[in-house]
N, C-alpha and C positions, 0 to 999 in steps of 0.2 A: 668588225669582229676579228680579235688577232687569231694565228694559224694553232690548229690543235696541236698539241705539242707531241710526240710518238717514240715511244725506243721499242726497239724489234729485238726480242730475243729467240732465238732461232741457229742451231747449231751447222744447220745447210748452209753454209756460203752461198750457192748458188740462188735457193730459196730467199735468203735476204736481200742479196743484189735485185730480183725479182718485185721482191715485194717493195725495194724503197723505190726501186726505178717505177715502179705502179703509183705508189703515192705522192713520188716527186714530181713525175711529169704529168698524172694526171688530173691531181688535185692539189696544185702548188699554193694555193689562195688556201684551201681548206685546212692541209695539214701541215707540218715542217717535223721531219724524222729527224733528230737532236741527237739520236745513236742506234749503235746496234749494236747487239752482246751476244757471241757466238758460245758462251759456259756461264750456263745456272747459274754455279759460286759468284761471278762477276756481277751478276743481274742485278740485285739487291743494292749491291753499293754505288754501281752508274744508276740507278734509278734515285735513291737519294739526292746523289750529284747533280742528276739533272731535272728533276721535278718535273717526269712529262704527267700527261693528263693521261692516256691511254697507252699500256704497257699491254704488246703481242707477244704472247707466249706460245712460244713450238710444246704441245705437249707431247713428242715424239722425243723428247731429250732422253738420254740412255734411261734407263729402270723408270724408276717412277717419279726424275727431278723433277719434271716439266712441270708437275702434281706441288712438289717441294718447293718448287718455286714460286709457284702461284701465291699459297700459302705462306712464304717468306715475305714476297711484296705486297699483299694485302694488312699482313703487320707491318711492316715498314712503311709502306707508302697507302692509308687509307683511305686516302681522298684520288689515288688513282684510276682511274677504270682499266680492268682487266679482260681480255678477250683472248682468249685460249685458241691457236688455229692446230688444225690436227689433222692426217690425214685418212681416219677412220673414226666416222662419227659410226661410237654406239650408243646404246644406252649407261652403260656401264663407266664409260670413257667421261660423256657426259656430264653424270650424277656427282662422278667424281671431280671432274672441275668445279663444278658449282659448289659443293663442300669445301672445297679449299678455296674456295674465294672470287672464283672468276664472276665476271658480269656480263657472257656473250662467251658461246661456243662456238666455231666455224669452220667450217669442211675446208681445206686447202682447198680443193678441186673447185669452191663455190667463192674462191678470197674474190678477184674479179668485180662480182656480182653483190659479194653480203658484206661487205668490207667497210664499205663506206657507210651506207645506211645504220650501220652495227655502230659504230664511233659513235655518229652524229645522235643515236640515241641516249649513249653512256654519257655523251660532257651534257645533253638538256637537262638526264636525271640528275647528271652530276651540280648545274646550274640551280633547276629547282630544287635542290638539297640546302646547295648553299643560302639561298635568298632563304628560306622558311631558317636558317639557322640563323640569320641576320635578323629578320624581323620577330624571332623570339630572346635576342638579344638586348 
Protein backbone atom coordinates (compact mmCIF):
# COMPACT_ATOMS: atom_id res chain seq x y z
CA UNK A 1 0.00 0.00 0.00
CA UNK A 2 1.59 3.24 -1.23
CA UNK A 3 1.91 6.36 1.70
CA UNK A 4 -1.34 8.59 1.99
CA UNK A 5 -0.65 11.53 0.33
CA UNK A 6 -1.35 14.83 2.85
CA UNK A 7 -1.00 18.79 2.48
CA UNK A 8 -1.56 20.68 5.76
CA UNK A 9 -3.06 23.86 5.48
CA UNK A 10 -2.59 25.70 8.65
CA UNK A 11 -1.58 29.46 9.14
CA UNK A 12 0.51 28.41 12.61
CA UNK A 13 4.05 27.83 11.48
CA UNK A 14 4.62 26.37 14.62
CA UNK A 15 1.20 24.08 14.42
CA UNK A 16 2.34 22.76 11.03
CA UNK A 17 6.12 21.99 11.91
CA UNK A 18 4.08 19.98 14.81
CA UNK A 19 1.85 18.22 12.98
CA UNK A 20 4.32 17.19 9.90
CA UNK A 21 6.93 16.30 12.42
CA UNK A 22 3.90 13.99 14.02
CA UNK A 23 3.02 12.40 10.84
CA UNK A 24 6.51 12.12 9.40
CA UNK A 25 8.25 10.53 12.16
CA UNK A 26 5.53 8.75 13.37
CA UNK A 27 3.67 7.39 10.58
CA UNK A 28 6.21 7.43 7.84
CA UNK A 29 5.00 4.00 6.09
CA UNK A 30 1.23 5.39 6.50
CA UNK A 31 1.49 8.80 5.25
CA UNK A 32 3.96 11.34 3.17
CA UNK A 33 2.99 15.22 3.76
CA UNK A 34 3.77 16.37 -0.21
CA UNK A 35 3.12 20.17 1.49
CA UNK A 36 1.99 22.71 3.58
CA UNK A 37 0.12 25.98 2.74
CA UNK A 38 0.36 28.65 5.43
CA UNK A 39 -2.80 31.17 3.15
CA UNK A 40 -6.17 29.82 2.14
CA UNK A 41 -5.69 31.73 -1.26
CA UNK A 42 -2.60 29.47 -1.95
CA UNK A 43 -4.51 26.26 -0.80
CA UNK A 44 -6.64 25.46 -3.72
CA UNK A 45 -3.86 25.71 -6.27
CA UNK A 46 -0.98 23.55 -4.22
CA UNK A 47 -3.75 21.20 -3.91
CA UNK A 48 -4.52 20.88 -7.58
CA UNK A 49 -0.63 20.66 -8.02
CA UNK A 50 -0.17 18.15 -5.89
CA UNK A 51 -3.17 15.74 -5.87
CA UNK A 52 -3.02 14.75 -2.13
CA UNK A 53 -5.63 12.22 -0.87
CA UNK A 54 -6.35 14.08 2.42
CA UNK A 55 -6.15 17.86 2.73
CA UNK A 56 -5.96 19.29 6.83
CA UNK A 57 -7.59 22.29 7.22
CA UNK A 58 -6.89 24.93 10.08
CA UNK A 59 -10.44 26.27 10.48
CA UNK A 60 -8.96 29.00 12.68
CA UNK A 61 -7.75 30.86 9.51
CA UNK A 62 -8.64 34.83 9.89
CA UNK A 63 -12.82 35.37 9.56
CA UNK A 64 -14.34 32.61 8.18
CA UNK A 65 -11.54 31.43 5.19
CA UNK A 66 -10.80 28.18 6.88
CA UNK A 67 -14.93 27.64 5.99
CA UNK A 68 -13.90 29.25 2.30
CA UNK A 69 -11.60 27.06 1.94
CA UNK A 70 -12.91 23.98 2.77
CA UNK A 71 -15.61 24.81 0.24
CA UNK A 72 -12.99 25.89 -2.47
CA UNK A 73 -11.14 22.47 -2.17
CA UNK A 74 -14.08 20.31 -2.15
CA UNK A 75 -14.91 21.87 -5.68
CA UNK A 76 -11.56 21.76 -6.81
CA UNK A 77 -10.32 18.72 -5.64
CA UNK A 78 -13.64 16.16 -5.11
CA UNK A 79 -12.10 13.22 -4.80
CA UNK A 80 -9.93 14.71 -1.74
CA UNK A 81 -10.73 13.85 1.78
CA UNK A 82 -11.11 16.90 3.91
CA UNK A 83 -10.58 17.09 7.76
CA UNK A 84 -11.02 20.35 9.29
CA UNK A 85 -8.58 20.65 12.73
CA UNK A 86 -9.80 23.49 14.95
CA UNK A 87 -9.14 24.53 18.16
CA UNK A 88 -12.71 24.89 19.56
CA UNK A 89 -15.00 22.10 18.65
CA UNK A 90 -18.58 23.45 18.87
CA UNK A 91 -21.46 22.58 17.55
CA UNK A 92 -21.82 25.51 15.32
CA UNK A 93 -18.04 25.36 14.24
CA UNK A 94 -18.87 21.78 13.40
CA UNK A 95 -22.34 22.00 11.33
CA UNK A 96 -20.43 24.30 9.58
CA UNK A 97 -17.59 22.30 8.26
CA UNK A 98 -19.52 19.64 7.27
CA UNK A 99 -21.73 22.08 5.07
CA UNK A 100 -18.80 23.30 3.22
CA UNK A 101 -17.51 20.01 2.51
CA UNK A 102 -15.35 18.64 5.20
CA UNK A 103 -15.31 14.62 5.84
CA UNK A 104 -13.87 14.74 9.64
CA UNK A 105 -13.74 17.40 12.21
CA UNK A 106 -11.05 17.37 14.96
CA UNK A 107 -10.25 19.08 18.13
CA UNK A 108 -6.48 20.29 17.84
CA UNK A 109 -6.04 19.39 21.43
CA UNK A 110 -7.23 15.44 20.36
CA UNK A 111 -4.82 15.71 16.70
CA UNK A 112 -2.33 13.03 18.55
CA UNK A 113 -5.03 10.68 19.40
CA UNK A 114 -7.89 11.18 16.26
CA UNK A 115 -5.62 11.83 13.47
CA UNK A 116 -4.81 8.93 12.33
CA UNK A 117 -7.71 6.74 12.71
CA UNK A 118 -9.77 9.92 11.01
CA UNK A 119 -7.33 9.49 7.55
CA UNK A 120 -7.40 5.79 7.49
CA UNK A 121 -11.19 6.15 7.58
CA UNK A 122 -11.57 8.81 4.64
CA UNK A 123 -8.98 6.99 1.90
CA UNK A 124 -11.22 3.32 2.84
CA UNK A 125 -14.46 5.38 2.11
CA UNK A 126 -12.64 7.04 -0.39
CA UNK A 127 -11.35 3.28 -1.83
CA UNK A 128 -14.91 1.80 -1.61
CA UNK A 129 -16.22 4.78 -3.59
CA UNK A 130 -13.77 4.28 -6.17
CA UNK A 131 -14.16 0.40 -6.63
CA UNK A 132 -18.28 0.68 -6.71
CA UNK A 133 -17.42 3.46 -9.40
CA UNK A 134 -15.27 1.01 -11.49
CA UNK A 135 -17.44 -1.93 -11.18
CA UNK A 136 -20.53 0.36 -12.38
CA UNK A 137 -18.41 1.34 -15.19
Amino acid sequence: MNAIRILIVDENPIFRRILYRFLHEEHPKQVAVVGTVARFEIAPVKAQGLQPEVILVDNGLPGLMGLFCVARLRTLCPEAGIIVLTLQDQPDYRKSAFEAGADDFIQKDNVFSDLMPAIERIVKVQSQNAEEHQSQA
